[in-house]
TORTI-632011 format. One record per atom (N, C-alpha, C): x, y, z. Coordinates in steps of 0.05 Angstrom, whole numbers, plus 5000, padded with zeros to 4 digits. Example, Ala and Ser with C-alpha at 12.3 -4.5 7.8 and 13.67 -1.06 7.14 Angstrom:
BEGIN
526448865156524649105156526449345156525749555142527349795143525850015157
END
This chain:
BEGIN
501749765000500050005000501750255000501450464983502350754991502350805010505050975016505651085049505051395044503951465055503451895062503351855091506752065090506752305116505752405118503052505132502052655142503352895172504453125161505153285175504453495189502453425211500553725224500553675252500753935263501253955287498153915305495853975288493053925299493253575295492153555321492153305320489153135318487253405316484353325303483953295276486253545264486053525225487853215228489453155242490952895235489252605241487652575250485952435259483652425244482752645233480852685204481652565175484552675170485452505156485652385149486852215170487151925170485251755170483151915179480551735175480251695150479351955143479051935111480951795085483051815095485151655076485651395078485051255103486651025108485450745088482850815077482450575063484150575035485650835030486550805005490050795007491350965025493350985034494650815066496450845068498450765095499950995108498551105131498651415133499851385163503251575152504351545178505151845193504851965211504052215224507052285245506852555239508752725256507452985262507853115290507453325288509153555285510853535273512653775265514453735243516353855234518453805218520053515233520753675252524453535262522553205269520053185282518952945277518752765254518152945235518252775206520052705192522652895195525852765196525852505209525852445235525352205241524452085230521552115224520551865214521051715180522151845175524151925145526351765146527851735178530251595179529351325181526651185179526550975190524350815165523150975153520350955130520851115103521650955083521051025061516851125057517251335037514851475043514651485014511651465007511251534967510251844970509651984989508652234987507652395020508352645018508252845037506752915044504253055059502953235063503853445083503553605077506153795114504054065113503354175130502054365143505154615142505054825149505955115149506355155167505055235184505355345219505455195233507555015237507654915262510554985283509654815313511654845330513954765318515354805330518854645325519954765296519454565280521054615250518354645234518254785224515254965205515754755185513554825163513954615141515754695115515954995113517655015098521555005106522554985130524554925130524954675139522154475145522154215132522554085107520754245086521554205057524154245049525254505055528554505048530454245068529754225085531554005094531553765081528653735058528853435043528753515024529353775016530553784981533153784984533753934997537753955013538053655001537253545015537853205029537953085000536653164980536553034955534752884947532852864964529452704972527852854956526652674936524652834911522152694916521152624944518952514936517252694945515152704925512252904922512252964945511553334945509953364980507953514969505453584986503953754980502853865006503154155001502154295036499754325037498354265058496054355065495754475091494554755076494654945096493355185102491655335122490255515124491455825105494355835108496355995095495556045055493456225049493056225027493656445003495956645022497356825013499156664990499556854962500456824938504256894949505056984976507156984976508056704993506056584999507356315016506956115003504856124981505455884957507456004936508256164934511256354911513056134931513156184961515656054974515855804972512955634977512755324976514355184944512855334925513355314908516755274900518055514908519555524904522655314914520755244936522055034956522554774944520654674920520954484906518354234915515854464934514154214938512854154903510954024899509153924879505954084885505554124902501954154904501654354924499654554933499054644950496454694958494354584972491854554976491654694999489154955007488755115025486655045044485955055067485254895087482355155090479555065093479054805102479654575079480254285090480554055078477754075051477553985031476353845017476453585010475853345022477153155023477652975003474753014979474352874953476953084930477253274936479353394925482453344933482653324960485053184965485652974953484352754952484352534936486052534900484052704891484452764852487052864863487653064879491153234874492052974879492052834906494652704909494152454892492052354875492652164856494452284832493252524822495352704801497952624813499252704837501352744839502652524836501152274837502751954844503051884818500351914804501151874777502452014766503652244764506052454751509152284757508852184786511152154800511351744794509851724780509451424771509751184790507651284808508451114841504351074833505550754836502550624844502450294865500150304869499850094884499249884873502049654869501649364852501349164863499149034856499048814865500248574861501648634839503148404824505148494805508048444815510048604793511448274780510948544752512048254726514948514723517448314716519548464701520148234687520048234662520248004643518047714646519447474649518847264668518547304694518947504702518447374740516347604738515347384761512047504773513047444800511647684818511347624855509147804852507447604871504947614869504347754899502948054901502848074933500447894943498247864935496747684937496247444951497947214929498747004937501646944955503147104964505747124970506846994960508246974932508746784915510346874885513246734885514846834857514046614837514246734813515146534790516546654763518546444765521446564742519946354722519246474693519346334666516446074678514246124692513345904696513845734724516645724728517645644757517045744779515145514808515945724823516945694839517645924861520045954876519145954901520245864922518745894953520846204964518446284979519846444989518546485022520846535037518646535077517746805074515846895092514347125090517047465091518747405103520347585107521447625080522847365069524047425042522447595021519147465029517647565011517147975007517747915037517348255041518748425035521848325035524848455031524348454996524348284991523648334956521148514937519848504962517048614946517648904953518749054974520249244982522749314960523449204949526049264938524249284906523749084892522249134871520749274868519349404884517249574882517849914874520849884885522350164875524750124862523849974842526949894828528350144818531450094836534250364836533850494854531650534869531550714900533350484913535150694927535950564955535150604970534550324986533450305017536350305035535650495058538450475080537550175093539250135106539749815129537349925138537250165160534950255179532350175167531750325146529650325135528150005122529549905120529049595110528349495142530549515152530249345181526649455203527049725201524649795217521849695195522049675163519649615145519249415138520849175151521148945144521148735176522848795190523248675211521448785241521249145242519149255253521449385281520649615289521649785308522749665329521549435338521649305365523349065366524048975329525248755332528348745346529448475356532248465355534948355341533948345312534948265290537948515283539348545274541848695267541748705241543848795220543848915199544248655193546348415197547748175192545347985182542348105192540447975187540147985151539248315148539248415129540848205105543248195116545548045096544247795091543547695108543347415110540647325087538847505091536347495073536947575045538147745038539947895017541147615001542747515016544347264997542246985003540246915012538346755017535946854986536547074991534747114962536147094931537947154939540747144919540246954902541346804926541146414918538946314906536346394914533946304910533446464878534346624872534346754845536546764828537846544839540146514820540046484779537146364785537246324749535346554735534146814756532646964750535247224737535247214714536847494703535647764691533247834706531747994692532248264715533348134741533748434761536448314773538148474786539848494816539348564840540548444857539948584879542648664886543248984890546149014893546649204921548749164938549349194960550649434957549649694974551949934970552849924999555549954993557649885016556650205025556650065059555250205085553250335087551850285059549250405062546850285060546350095045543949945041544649725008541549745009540949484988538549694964539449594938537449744919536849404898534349464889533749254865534949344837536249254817536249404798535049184768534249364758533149204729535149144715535248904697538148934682539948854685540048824717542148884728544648694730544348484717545148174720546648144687548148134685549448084652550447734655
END
């Protein structure tokens, strides 16, 4: 499922929200900037929402801290703030959308589908790259017809990695979206599943899975000569 940050310091608009979104989205909440940094260090995210006025870190020197950072994924502010000089700034900041508060909620919807589809982020239920199929469905691969077992974890580490083929995932971020905040698994884990899948896709040459030294793991298409 799509992940949206939801960034507002009301914690009734955040609760509204989420109401409203959760049958379509996977909606994870901060109330400030320097909160959503956090949650950034730990969750790959398909899209932003961030509010203007808040405590701590506002939303615009939230947005520069994840354009700085090199982070292009869609944001769109929503916010009471409907002055032409604070969408000139948003704008300028490098968000995608700016929607003015009160909420419209059937309108929220059309922007942030626009934006997913611009940004070519959708929710699959089943990714084909050549011959191979993984099915979210059935939890289940097949190379050329063959299929492949995979334990629920492998299944998740892959379906994670395929799903953004060339994004890199950090160790963190795999470990807390795969293994979960509370677990006591180590990065060594990570490895271990990494070459367990390896193996298990040894005759599949339609992707890679390639290791960036000290930083993480990315899928790549191709990637296998």
């Amino acid at each position: 499922m799509i992940k949206v940050l939801l960034v507002e310091d009301d914690a009734s608009i955040r609760l509204l929200t989420k109401t409203r979104l959760k049958n379509q989205y996977e909606i994870l909440e901060a109330s400030d900037g320097e909160e959503a940094l956090e949650v950034l260090d730990h969750q790959h995210v398909d899209l932003m929402l961030v509010d203007i006025l808040m405590p701590g870190m506002d939303g615009f020197t939230f947005v520069k801290e994840v354009r700085d950072s090199g982070d292009l994924t869609p944001v769109m502010m929503l916010t009471a703030m409907d002055g032409f000089d604070y969408k000139k700034k948003g704008f300028s900041l490098g968000i995608d959308d700016y929607l003015t508060k009160p909420i419209q909620y059937e309108e929220l919807t059309w922007r942030m589908e626009a934006i997913l589809r611009r940004a070519a982020i959708k929710s699959e239920k089943e990714i084909v790259i050549g011959s191979f199929r993984l099915s979210e469905d059935t939890h289940s691969a097949f190379n050329g017809g063959q299929s492949i077992e995979l334990t629920e974890k492998e299944f998740q580490l892959l379906h994670k990695l395929l799903s953004y083929p060339g994004q890199l995932f950090t160790k963190q971020q795999i470990m807390d979206e795969v293994w979960g905040y509370d677990s006591e698994s180590d990065y060594n884990t990570i490895k271990t599943y990494i070459n367990r899948l390896r193996n298990k896709l040894s005759a599949t040459d339609e992707f890679e899975l390639l290791s960036v030294r000290g930083l993480g793991y990315k899928a790549v298409i191709g990637g296998r000569k």
